[in-house]
TIVO-2410 file (N, C-alpha, C; in nm, 3 decimals):
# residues 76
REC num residu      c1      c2      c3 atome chaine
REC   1      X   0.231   0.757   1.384     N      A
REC   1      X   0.370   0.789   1.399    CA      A
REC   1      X   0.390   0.939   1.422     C      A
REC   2      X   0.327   1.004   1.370     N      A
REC   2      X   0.343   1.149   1.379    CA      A
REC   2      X   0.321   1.190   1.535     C      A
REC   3      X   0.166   1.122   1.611     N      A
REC   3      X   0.185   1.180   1.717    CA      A
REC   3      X   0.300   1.139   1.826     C      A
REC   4      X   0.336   1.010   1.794     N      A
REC   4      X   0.427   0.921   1.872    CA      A
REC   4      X   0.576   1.009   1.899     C      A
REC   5      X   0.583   1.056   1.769     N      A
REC   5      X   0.754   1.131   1.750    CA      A
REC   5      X   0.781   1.278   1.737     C      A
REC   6      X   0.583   1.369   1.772     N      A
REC   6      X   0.645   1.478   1.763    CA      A
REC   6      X   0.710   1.503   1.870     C      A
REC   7      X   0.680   1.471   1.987     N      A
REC   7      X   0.756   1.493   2.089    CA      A
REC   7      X   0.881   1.508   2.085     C      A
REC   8      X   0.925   1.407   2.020     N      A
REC   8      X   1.047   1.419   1.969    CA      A
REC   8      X   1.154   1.522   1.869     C      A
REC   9      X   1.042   1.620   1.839     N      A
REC   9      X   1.082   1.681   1.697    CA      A
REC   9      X   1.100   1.654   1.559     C      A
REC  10      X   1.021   1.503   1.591     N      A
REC  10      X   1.007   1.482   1.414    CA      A
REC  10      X   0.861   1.436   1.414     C      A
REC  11      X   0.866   1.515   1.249     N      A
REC  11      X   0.742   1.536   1.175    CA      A
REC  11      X   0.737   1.396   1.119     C      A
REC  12      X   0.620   1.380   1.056     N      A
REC  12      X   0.586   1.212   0.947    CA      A
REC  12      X   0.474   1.299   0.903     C      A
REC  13      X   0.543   1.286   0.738     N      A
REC  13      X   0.410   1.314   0.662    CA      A
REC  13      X   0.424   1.214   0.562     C      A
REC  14      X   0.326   1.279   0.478     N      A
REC  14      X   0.296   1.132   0.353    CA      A
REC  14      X   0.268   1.217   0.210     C      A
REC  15      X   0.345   1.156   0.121     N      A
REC  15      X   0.292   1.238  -0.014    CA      A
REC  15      X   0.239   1.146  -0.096     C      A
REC  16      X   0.129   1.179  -0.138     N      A
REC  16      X   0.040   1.067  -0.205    CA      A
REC  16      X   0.046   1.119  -0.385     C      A
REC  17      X   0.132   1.042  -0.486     N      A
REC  17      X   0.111   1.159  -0.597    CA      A
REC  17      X   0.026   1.058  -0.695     C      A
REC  18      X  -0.099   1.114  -0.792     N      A
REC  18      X  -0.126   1.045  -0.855    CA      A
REC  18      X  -0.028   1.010  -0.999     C      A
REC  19      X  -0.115   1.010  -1.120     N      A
REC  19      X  -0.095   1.000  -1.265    CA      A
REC  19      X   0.029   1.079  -1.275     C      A
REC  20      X   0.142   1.039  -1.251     N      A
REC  20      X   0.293   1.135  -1.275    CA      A
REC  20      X   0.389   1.078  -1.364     C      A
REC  21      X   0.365   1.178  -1.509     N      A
REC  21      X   0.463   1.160  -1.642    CA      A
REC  21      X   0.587   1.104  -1.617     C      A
REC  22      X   0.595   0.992  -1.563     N      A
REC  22      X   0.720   0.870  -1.599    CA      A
REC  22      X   0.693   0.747  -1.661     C      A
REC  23      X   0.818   0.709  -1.677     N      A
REC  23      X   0.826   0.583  -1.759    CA      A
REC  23      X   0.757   0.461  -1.696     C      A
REC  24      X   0.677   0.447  -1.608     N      A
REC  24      X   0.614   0.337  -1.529    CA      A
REC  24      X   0.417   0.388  -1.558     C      A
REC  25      X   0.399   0.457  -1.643     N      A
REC  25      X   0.261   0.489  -1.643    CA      A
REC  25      X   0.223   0.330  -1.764     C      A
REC  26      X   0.092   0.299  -1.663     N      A
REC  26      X   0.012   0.169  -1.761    CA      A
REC  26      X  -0.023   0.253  -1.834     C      A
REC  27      X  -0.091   0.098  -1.951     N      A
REC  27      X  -0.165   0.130  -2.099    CA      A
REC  27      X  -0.294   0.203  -2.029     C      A
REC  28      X  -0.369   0.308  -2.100     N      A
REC  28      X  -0.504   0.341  -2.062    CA      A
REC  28      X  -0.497   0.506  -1.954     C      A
REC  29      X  -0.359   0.511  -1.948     N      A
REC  29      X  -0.338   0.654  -1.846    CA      A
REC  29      X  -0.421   0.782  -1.899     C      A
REC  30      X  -0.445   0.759  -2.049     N      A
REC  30      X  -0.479   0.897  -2.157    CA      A
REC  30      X  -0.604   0.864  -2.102     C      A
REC  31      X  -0.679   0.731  -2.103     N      A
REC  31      X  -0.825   0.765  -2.060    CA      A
REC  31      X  -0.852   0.811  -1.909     C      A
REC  32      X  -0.754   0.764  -1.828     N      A
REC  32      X  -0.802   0.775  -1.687    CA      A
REC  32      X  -0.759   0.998  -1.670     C      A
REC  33      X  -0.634   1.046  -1.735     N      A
REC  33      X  -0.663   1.154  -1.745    CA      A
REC  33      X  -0.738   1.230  -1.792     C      A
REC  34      X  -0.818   1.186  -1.893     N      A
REC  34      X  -0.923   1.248  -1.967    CA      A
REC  34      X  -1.063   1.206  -1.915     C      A
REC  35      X  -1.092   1.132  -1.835     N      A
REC  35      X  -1.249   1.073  -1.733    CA      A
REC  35      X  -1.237   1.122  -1.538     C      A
REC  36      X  -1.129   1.090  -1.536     N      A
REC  36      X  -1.086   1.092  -1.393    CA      A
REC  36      X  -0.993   1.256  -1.310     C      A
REC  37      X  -0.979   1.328  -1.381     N      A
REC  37      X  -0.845   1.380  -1.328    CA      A
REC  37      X  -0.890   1.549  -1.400     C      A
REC  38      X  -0.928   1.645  -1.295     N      A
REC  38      X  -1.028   1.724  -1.355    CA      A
REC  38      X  -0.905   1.873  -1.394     C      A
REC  39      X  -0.779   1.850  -1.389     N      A
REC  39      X  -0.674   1.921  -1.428    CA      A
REC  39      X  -0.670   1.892  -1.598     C      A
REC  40      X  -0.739   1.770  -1.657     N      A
REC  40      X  -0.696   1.728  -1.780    CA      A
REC  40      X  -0.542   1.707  -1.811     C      A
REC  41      X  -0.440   1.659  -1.744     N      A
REC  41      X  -0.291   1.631  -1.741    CA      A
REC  41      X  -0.218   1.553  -1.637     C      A
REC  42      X  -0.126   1.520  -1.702     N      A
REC  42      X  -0.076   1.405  -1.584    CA      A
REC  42      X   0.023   1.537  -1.513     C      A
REC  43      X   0.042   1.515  -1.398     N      A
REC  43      X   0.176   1.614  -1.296    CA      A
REC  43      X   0.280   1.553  -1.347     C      A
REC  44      X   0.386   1.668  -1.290     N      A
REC  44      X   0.567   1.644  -1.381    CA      A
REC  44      X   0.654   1.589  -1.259     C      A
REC  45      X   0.708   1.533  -1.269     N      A
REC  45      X   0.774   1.488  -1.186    CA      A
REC  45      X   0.848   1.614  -1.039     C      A
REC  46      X   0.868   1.736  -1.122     N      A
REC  46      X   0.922   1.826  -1.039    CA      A
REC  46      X   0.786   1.903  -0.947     C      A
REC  47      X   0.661   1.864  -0.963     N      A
REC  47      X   0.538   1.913  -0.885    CA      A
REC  47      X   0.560   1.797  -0.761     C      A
REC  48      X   0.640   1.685  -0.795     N      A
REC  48      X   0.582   1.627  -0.668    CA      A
REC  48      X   0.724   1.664  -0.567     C      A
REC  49      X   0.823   1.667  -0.621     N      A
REC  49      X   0.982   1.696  -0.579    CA      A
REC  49      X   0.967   1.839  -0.511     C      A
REC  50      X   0.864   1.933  -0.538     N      A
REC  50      X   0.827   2.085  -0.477    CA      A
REC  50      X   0.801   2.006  -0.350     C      A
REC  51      X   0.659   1.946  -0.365     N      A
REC  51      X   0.607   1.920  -0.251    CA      A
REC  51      X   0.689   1.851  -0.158     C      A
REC  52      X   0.803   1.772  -0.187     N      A
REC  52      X   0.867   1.672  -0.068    CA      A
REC  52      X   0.974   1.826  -0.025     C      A
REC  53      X   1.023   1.889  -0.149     N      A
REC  53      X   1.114   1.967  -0.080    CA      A
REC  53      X   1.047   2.084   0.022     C      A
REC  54      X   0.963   2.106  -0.025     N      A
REC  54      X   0.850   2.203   0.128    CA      A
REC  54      X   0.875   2.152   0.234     C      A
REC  55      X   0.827   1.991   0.249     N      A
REC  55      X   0.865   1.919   0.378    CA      A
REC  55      X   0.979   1.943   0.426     C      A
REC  56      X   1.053   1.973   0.363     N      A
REC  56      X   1.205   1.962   0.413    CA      A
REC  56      X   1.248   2.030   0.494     C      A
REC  57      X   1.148   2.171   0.437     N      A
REC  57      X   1.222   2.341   0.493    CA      A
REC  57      X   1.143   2.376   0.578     C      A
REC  58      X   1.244   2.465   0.648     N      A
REC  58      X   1.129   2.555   0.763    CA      A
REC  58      X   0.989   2.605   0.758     C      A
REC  59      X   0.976   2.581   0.648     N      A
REC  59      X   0.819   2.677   0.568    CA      A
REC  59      X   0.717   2.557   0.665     C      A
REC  60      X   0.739   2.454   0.628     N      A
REC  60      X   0.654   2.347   0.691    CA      A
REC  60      X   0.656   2.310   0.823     C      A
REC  61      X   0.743   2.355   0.900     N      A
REC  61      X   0.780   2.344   1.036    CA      A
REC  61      X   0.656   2.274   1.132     C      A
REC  62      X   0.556   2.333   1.105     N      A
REC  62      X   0.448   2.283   1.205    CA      A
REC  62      X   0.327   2.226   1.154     C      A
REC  63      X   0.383   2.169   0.990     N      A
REC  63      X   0.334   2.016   0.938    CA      A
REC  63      X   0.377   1.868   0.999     C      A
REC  64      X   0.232   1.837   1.039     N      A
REC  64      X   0.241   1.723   1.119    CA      A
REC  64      X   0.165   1.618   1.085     C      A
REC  65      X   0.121   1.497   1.046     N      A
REC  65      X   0.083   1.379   1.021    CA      A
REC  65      X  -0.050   1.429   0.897     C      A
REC  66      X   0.056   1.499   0.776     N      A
REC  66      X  -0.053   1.519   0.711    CA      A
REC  66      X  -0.044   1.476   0.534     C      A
REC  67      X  -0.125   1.470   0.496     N      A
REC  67      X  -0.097   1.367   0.391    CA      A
REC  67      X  -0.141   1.461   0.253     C      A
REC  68      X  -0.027   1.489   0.165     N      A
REC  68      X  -0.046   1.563   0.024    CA      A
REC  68      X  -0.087   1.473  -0.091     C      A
REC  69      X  -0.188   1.541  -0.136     N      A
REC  69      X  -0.230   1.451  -0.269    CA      A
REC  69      X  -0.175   1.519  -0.360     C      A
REC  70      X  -0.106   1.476  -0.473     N      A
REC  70      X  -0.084   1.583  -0.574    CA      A
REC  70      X  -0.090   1.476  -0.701     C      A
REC  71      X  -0.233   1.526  -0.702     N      A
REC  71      X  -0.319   1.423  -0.833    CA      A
REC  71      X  -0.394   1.516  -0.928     C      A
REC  72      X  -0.372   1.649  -0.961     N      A
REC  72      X  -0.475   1.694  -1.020    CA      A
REC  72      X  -0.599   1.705  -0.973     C      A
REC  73      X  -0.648   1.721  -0.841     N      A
REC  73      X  -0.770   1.724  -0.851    CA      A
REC  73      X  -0.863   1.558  -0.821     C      A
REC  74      X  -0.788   1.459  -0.882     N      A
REC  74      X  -0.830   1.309  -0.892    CA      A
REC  74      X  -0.931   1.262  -0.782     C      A
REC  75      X  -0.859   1.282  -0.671     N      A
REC  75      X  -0.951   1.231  -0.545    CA      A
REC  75      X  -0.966   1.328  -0.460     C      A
REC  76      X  -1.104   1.423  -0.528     N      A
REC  76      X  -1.138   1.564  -0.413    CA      A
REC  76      X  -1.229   1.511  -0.362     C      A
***
């Protein structure tokens, strides 16, 4: 999609967030942050709300079909 519509002037990106401190985290999250996730912490809800609002603004302008992980580290 990204290459289809830059032509167009629109961007498509993707934000991928892992382990993020809300009310929808399963039983077992404490182990998967403490084995898996080399930050040792789950992200706050406003780390992933940075990242969509970057997309938003001019700063990102010539972000194009690219995909943010914001997992701690989880899947380097």
């Amino acid at each position: 999609m990204a290459a289809d519509f830059a032509p167009r002037g629109v961007r498509v990106n993707a934000i991928s967030p892992g382990e993020i401190d809300t009310s929808i985290l399963s039983p077992g999250t404490d182990k998967i942050v403490q084995e898996q996730i080399p930050m040792r912490r789950l992200g706050r809800p406003e780390e992933v709300a940075q990242a969509i609002y970057f997309l938003c603004t001019e700063a990102s302008s010539y972000v194009n079909g690219a995909e943010i992980h914001i997992n701690g580290g989880q899947h380097v």
